[in-house]
C-alpha positions as CSV (number, residue, x, y, z in Angstrom):
1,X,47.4,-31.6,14.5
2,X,51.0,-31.5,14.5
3,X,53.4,-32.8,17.2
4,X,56.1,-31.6,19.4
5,X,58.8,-33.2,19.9
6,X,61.1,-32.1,23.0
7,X,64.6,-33.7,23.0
8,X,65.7,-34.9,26.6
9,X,67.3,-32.0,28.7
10,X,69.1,-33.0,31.9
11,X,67.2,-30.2,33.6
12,X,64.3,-29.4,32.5
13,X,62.7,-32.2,30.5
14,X,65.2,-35.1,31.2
15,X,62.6,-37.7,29.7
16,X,62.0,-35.3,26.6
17,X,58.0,-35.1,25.7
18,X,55.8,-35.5,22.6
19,X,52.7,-34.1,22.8
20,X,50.1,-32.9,20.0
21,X,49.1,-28.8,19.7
22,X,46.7,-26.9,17.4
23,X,48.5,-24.7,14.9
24,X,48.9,-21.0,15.9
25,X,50.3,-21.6,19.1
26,X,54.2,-20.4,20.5
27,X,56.3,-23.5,21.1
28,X,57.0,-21.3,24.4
29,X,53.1,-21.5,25.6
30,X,53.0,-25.0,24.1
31,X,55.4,-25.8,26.4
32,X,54.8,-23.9,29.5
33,X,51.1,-26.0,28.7
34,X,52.5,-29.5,29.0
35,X,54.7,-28.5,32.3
36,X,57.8,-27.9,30.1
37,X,59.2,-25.1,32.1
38,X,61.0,-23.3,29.5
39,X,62.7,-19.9,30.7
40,X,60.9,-17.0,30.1
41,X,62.2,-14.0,31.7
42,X,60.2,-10.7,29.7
43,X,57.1,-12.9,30.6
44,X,57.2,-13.5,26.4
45,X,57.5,-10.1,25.1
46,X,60.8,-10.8,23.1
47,X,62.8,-8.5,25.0
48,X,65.5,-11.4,26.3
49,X,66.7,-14.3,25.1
50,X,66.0,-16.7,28.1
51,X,63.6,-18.9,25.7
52,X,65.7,-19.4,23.3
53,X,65.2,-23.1,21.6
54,X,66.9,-25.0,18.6
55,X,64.4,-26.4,15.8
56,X,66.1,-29.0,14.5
57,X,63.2,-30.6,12.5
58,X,60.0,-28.7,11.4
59,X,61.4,-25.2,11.2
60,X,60.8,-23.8,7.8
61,X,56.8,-24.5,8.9
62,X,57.3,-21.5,11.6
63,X,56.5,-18.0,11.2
64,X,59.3,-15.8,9.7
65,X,61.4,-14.4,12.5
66,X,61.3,-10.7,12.7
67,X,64.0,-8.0,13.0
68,X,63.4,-7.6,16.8
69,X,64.1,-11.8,17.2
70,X,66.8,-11.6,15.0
71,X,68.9,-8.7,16.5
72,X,68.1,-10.5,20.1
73,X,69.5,-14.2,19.2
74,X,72.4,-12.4,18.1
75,X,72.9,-11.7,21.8
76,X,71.9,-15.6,22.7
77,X,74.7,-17.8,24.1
78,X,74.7,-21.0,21.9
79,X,73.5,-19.2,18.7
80,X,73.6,-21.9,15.8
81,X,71.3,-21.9,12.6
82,X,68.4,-23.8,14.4
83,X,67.8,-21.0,17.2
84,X,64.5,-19.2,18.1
85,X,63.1,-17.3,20.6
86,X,60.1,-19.9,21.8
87,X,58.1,-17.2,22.9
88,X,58.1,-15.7,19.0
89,X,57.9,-19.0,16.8
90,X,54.5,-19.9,16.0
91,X,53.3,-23.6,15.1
92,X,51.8,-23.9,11.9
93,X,51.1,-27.5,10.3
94,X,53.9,-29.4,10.6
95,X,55.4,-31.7,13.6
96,X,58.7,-29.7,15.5
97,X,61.7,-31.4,17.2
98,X,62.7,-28.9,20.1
99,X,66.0,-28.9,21.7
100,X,66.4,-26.9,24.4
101,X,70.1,-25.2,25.0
């Protein structure tokens, strides 16, 4: 099973966390499992950006974003190469270093 790997945020994970998931999961619901309270305003419908997330390691494993992610991060403050919506990208088989903005 591959690993997630949550780098330390001052708020909201300030130890970070590693924790195992099965493939086919969202890193937002993989999150939200292990206590991780990452924002999710639209309740995870990809219709705001408040789950945004940087992959910095793992992120050619994850589903292709789709138009409607794409044309939202635009609109995400902190935008860099790395971002997804949480609530869209879906683990496949390899481990996932998170960094939340």
């Amino acid at each position: 099973m591959p690993q997630i790997i949550f780098l330390p945020h001052e708020d909201i994970c300030p130890e970070g966390a590693v924790f195992e998931v099965e493939p086919g999961i969202t890193i937002c619901d993989a999150a939200l499992q292990q206590g991780i309270e990452i924002e999710h305003a639209c309740e995870k419908s990809c219709a705001c950006t408040t789950c945004h997330v940087y992959v910095r390691e793992g992120g050619d494993s994850l589903n292709e974003a789709q138009e409607e992610e794409d044309d939202l991060l635009d609109k995400a403050w902190g935008l860099d190469p790395d971002s997804r919506l949480s609530c869209q990208a879906v683990v496949a088989d390899q481990d996932l270093v998170i960094e939340i903005p």
